[in-house]
VMD Tcl script that draws the C-alpha trace (Angstrom):
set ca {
  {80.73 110.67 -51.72}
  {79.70 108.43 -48.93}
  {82.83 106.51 -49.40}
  {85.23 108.96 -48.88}
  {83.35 109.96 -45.70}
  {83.80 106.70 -44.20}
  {87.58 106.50 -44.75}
  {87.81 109.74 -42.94}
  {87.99 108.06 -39.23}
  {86.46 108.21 -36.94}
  {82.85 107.41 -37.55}
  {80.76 109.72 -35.84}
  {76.87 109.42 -35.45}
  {76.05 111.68 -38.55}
  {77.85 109.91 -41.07}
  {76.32 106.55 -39.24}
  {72.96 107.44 -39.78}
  {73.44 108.06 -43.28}
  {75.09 105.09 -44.04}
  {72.29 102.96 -42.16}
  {69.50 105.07 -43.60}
  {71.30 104.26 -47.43}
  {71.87 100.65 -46.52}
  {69.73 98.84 -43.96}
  {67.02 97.91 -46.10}
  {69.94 95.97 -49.08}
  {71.20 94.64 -45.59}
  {67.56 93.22 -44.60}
  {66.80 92.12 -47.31}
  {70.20 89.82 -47.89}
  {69.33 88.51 -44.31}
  {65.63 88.25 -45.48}
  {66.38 86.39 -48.94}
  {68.33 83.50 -46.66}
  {66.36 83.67 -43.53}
  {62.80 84.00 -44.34}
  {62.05 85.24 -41.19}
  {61.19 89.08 -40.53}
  {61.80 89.19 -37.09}
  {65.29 87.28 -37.21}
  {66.40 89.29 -40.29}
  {66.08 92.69 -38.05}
  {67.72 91.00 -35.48}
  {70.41 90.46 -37.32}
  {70.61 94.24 -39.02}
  {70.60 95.43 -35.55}
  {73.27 93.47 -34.87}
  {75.59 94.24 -37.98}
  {75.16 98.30 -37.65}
  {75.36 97.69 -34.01}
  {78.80 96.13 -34.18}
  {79.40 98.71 -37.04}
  {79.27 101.10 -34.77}
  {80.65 99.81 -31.69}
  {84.02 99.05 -33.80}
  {84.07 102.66 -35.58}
  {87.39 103.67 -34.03}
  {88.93 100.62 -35.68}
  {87.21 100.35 -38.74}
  {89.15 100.27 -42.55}
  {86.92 100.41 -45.34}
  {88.87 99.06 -48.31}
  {86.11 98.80 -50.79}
  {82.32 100.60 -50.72}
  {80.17 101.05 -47.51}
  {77.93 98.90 -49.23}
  {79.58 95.71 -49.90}
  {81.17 95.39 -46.54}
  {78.03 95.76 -45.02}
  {76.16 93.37 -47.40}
  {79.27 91.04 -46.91}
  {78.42 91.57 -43.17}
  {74.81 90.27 -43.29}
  {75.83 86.84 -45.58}
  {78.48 86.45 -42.44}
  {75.73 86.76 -39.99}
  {73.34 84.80 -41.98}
  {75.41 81.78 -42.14}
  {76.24 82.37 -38.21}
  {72.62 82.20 -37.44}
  {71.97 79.46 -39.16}
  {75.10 77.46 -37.64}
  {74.12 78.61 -34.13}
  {70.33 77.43 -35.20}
  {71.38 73.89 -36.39}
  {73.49 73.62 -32.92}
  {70.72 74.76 -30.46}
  {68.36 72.31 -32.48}
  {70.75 69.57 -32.50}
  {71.28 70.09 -28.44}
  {67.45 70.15 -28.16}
  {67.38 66.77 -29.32}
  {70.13 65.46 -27.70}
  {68.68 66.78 -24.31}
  {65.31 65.80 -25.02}
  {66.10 61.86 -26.14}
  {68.30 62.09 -22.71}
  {65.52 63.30 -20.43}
  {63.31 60.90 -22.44}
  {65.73 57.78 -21.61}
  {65.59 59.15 -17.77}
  {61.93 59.31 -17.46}
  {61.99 55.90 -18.91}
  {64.66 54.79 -15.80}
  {63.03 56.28 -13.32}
  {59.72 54.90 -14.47}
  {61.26 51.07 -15.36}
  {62.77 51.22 -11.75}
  {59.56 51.70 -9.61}
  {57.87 49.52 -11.69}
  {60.43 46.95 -10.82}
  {60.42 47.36 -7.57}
  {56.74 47.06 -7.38}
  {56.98 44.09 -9.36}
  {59.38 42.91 -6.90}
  {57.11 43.49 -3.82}
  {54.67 41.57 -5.69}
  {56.76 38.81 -6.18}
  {58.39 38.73 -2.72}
  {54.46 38.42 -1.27}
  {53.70 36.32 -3.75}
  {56.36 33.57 -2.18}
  {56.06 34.30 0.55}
  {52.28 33.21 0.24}
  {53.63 30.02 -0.98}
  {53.40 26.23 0.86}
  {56.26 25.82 2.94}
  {57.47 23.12 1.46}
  {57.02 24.49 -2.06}
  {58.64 27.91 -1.29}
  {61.65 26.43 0.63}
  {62.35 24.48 -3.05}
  {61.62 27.74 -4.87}
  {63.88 29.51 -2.99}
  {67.11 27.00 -3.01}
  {66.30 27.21 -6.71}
  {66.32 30.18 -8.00}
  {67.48 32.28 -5.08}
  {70.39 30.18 -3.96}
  {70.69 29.05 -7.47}
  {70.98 24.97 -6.46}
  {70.33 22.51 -9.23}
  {67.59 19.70 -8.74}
  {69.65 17.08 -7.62}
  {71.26 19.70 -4.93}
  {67.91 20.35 -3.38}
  {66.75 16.96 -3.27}
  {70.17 15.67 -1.86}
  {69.93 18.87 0.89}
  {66.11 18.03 1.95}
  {66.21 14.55 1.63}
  {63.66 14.13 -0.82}
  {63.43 12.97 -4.72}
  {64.44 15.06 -7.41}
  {60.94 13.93 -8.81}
  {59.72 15.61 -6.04}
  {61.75 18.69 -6.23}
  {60.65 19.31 -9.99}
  {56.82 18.89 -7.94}
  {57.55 21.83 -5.87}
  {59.10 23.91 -8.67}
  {56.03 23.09 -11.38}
  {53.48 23.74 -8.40}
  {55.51 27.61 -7.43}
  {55.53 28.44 -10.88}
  {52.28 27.43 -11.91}
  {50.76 29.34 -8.72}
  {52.85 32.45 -9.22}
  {51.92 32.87 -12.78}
  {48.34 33.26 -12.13}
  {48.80 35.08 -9.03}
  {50.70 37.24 -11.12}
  {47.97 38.13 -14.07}
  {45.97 38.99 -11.07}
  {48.06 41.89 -9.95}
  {48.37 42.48 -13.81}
  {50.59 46.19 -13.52}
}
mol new
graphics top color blue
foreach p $ca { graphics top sphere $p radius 0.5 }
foreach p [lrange $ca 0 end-1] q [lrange $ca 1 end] { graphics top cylinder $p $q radius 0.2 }
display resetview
């Protein structure tokens, strides 16, 4: 009876609310049986009998109420589910990338404090011992450069090196970061 009701266009709100009244609980309970989830299965009812309605001008029933509609909610289902599995898989992405951002932000002040340290650090440094540090490892000179530029013995360079190092290390564990 209901059948040939439908296919006799358009829909109008009495023969709507007997179709949803017959149907919305096969239609929950298809969304139910995939979802597990009470308050997502309604959501998606509402949604089917919502669209059902808002397309009743254009709507073609070629088999029963009932297995378009039921058809319907497996449709939905498998659309929620899709959308759920992308809005997860986007959660992670833009958590891991706000993760790796924290983890820039917080590696660069801690290397510029680091550097501040270190700067003060040589800076603290004998002359003599920081000029050789710095040739080194600032202007990147080899040994026999240094020695040749100051006048002095590589022997003595390799002096001034051991002695910066050896200071800076335990300077270093003292401002332990």
């Amino acid at each position: 009876m209901l059948t040939s009701d439908l296919n006799a266009l358009p829909l109008d709100e009495t023969l709507f609310t007997r179709l949803y009244n017959q149907h919305w609980e096969k239609v929950f309970a298809v969304c139910y049986a995939n979802l597990e989830d009470v308050e997502a299965s309604k959501e998606l009812v509402q949604e089917i009998f919502k669209s059902l309605w808002e397309r009743r001008d254009h709507l073609e029933f070629t088999h029963s109420p009932e297995r378009y509609l039921l058809r319907s909610a497996k449709l939905k289902v498998f659309e929620y589910i899709r959308n759920k599995q992308t809005r997860n898989a986007h959660l992670k992405r833009v958590a891991f990338e706000v993760s790796d951002q924290v983890n820039v932000t917080e590696d660069s002040v801690m290397h510029n404090s680091l550097y501040e340290v270190l700067v003060y650090l040589i800076n603290a440094l004998p002359e003599s011992c920081q000029r050789v540090f710095r040739m080194s490892r600032e202007m990147g000179m080899s040994n026999k450069e240094i020695a040749s530029q100051l006048l002095i013995s590589e022997r003595t360079v390799e002096y001034h090196l051991t002695n910066a190092l050896r200071q800076l290390r335990a300077r270093l564990r003292d401002y332990a970061l």
